[in-house]
N, C-alpha and C positions, 0 to 999 in steps of 0.2 A: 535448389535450396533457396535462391534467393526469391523463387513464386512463391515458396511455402511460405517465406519469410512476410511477404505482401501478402497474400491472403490474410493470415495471421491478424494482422492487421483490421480492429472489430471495423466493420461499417455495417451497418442500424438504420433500415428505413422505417420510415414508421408510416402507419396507414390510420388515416383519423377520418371520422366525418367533418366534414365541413360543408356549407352551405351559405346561398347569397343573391342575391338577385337587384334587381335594380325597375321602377316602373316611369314610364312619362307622357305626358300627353303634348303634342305640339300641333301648333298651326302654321300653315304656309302660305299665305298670299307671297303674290305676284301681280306685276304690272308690266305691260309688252305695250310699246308703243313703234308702229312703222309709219314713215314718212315717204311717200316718192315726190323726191323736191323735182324730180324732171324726170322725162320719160327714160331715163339710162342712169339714174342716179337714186339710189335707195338706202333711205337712214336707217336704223333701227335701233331702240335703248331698252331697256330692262331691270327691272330691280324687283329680284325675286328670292326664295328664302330655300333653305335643303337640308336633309339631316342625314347622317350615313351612322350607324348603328353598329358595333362595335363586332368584331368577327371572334366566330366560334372559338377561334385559337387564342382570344385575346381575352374571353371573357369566360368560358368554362369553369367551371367550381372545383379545378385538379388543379393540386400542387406537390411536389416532392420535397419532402424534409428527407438528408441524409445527413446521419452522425458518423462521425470519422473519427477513431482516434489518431492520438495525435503524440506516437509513441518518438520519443527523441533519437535522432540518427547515432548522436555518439552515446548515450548510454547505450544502444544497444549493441553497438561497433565492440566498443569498448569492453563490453560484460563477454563478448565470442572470443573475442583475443584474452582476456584474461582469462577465462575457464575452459577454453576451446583450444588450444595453441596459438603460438605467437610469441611477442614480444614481451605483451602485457602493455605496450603503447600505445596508444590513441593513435598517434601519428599513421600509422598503420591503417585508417581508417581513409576512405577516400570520401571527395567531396561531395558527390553523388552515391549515396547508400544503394542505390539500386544495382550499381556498378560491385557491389561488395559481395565475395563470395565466400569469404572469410575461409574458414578451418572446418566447417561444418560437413559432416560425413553422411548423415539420414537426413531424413525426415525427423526420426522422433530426437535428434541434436538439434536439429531447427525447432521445435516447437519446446523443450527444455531451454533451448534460449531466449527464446521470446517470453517463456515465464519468467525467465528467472534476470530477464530487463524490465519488466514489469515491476514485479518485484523489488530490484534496486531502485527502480524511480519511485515507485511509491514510498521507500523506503527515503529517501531524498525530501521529494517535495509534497511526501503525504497524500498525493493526488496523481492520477492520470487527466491529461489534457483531451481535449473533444471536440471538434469544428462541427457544426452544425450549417448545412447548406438549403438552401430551397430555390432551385434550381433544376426544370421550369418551374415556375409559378404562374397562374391565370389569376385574373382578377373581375370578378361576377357582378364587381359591386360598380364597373364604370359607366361613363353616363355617355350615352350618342354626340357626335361633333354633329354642332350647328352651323348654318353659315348664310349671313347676309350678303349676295352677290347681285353687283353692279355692271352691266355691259352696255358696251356702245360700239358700233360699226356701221361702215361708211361700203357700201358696194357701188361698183362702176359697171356697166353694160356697155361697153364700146359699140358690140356688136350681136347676133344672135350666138355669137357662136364662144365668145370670150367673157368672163368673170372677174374683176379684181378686187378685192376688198382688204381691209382693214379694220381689224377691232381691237378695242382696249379691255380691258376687263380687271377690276378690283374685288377681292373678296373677303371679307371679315368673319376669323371662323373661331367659335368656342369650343373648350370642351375639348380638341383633339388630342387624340391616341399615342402617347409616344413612350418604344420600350425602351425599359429602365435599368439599372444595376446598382445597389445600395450596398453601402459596407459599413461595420461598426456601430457607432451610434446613430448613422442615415437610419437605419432599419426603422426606426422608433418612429420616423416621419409618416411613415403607413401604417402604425399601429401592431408592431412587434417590439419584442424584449429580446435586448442585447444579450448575445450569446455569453453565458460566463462560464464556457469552457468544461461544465462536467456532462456526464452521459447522461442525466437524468434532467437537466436543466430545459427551459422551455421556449428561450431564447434561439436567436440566429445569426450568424457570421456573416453572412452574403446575401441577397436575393433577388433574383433576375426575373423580373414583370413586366407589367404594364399599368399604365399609370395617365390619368386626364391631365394636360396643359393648360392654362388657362386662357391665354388667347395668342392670335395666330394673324396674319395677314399673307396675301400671294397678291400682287399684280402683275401686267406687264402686259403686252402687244400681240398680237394674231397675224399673221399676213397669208393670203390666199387666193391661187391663180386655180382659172380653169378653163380648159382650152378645146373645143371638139373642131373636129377635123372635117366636117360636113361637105367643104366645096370640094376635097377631093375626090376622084370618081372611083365608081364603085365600091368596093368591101374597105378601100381604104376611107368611105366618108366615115366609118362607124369609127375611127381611132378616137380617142383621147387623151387628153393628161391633165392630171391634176396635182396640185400641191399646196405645202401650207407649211408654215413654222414658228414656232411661239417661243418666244424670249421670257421670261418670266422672272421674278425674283421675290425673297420669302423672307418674313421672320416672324420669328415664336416667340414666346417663354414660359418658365413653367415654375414654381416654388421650389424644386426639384431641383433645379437647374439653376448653377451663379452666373449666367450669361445668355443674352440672346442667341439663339441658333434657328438656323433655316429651317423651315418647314419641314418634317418626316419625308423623304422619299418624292420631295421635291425637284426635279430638272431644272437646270438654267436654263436649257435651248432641247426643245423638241422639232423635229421634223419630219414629214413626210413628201414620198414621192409616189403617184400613181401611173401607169400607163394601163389601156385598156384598148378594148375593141369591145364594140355590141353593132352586131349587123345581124338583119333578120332571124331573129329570137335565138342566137350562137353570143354567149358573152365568155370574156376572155377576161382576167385582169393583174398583172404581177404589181408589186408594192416594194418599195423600199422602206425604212425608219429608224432615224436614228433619237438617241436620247443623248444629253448631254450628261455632266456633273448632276 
């Protein structure tokens, strides 16, 4: 009874054309410059441009609108026990309606009561209540992240066989993808009408997207070892190891958003670890990696 009782309950999706698209033209120069200041010692700087182009699931022209009513727990508590057995008290009713089995003996007592709560609420406040959801939502209409990226690093050759280096690297980025959640009267900030509650209404309660930031920055440091094993003899010369780990730090903002926040799906500290072997055309190689925050 109390399935019946939830089914009951309208939910109304609605299927609409919608359509949207977005067009750009960009250019990317770059500039690579390498220095070898000594025979073991090798600069390199950079300042070059990028654009990463918004993914299928973020920009597709699909959205789900769902209406819900929004039938009151204790009128309807209330209308089983007074017409169904009971008390005829409210109190009777628990705090979770889902939990509520009330007095109801069919199916066709379940759905007599759910008319006939209807019925007193309308009879009350002239109206049924309606939440209107669009959740997922894509948005067709976003623009590609750009980014002005700056690098500099410093390599060391000790030997034939050893690596060390160090790079910095700043990036300056437009335009990034970050998903959203809007309520109430946020909705109106992407160009929807406030939900006012009836079934027929054109408005929305909630909606879960995505949405362009206006700008962004990441910096932070590289560090990277690499080491082959050459003087050892035989199958052990072909060993290896490698590694590297990048400290980084981010912030954003977005019109959207009343506070700076870190970059989408940004790490504080990334790393890896390689070990390998390549001896006469046989390669081997296992990996570690960790991600931070």
């Amino acid at each position: 009874l109390i399935d019946a009782f939830l089914a009951g309950r309208q939910t109304r999706s609605v299927i609409e054309p919608r359509s949207g698209g977005n067009s750009y033209t960009e250019f990317f120069p770059s500039i690579n410059v390498k220095w070898e200041a000594t025979d073991d010692l090798l600069l390199r700087a950079s300042v070059s441009t990028g654009i990463k182009r918004p993914e299928f699931g973020e920009a597709a022209a699909i959205q789900f609108l769902t209406t819900e009513e929004q039938l009151d727990d204790d009128v309807f508590c209330g209308f089983v026990i007074e017409n169904f057995g009971g008390t005829g008290s409210t109190s009777e009713c628990p705090s979770n309606i889902n939990n509520f089995g009330g007095v109801l003996t069919s199916i066709a007592e379940a759905e007599a009561a759910l008319a006939g709560a209807r019925a007193s609420e309308l009879a009350s406040d002239g109206t049924l209540a309606f939440l209107t959801e669009a959740d997922p939502a894509r948005n067709p209409n976003l623009d590609p992240l750009t980014s002005v990226n700056f690098d500099a690093s410093v390599s060391w050759y000790p030997n034939r066989n050893t690596v060390l280096s160090v790079a910095g690297f700043y990036k300056q980025i437009d335009n990034f993808i970050v998903p959203i959640v809007l309520r109430g009267a946020d909705v109106t900030r992407i160009g929807f009408e406030v939900d006012d509650g009836t079934e027929t209404g054109t408005g929305i309660t909630l909606i879960s997207t995505f949405a362009n930031g206006e700008s962004a920055e990441i910096y932070g440091v590289e560090l990277n070892y690499y080491q082959a094993y050459t003087f050892l003899p035989g199958i052990l010369s072909g060993l290896f190891t490698q590694a590297n780990v990048t400290f980084a730090a981010s912030s954003a903002e977005s019109v959207l958003v009343n506070r700076d926040f870190r970059f989408p799906d940004q790490s504080d500290v990334i790393g890896n670890l390689a070990m390998g072997l390549e001896y006469g055309g046989f390669s081997i190689r296992g990996a570690l990696a960790y991600q931070g925050d």
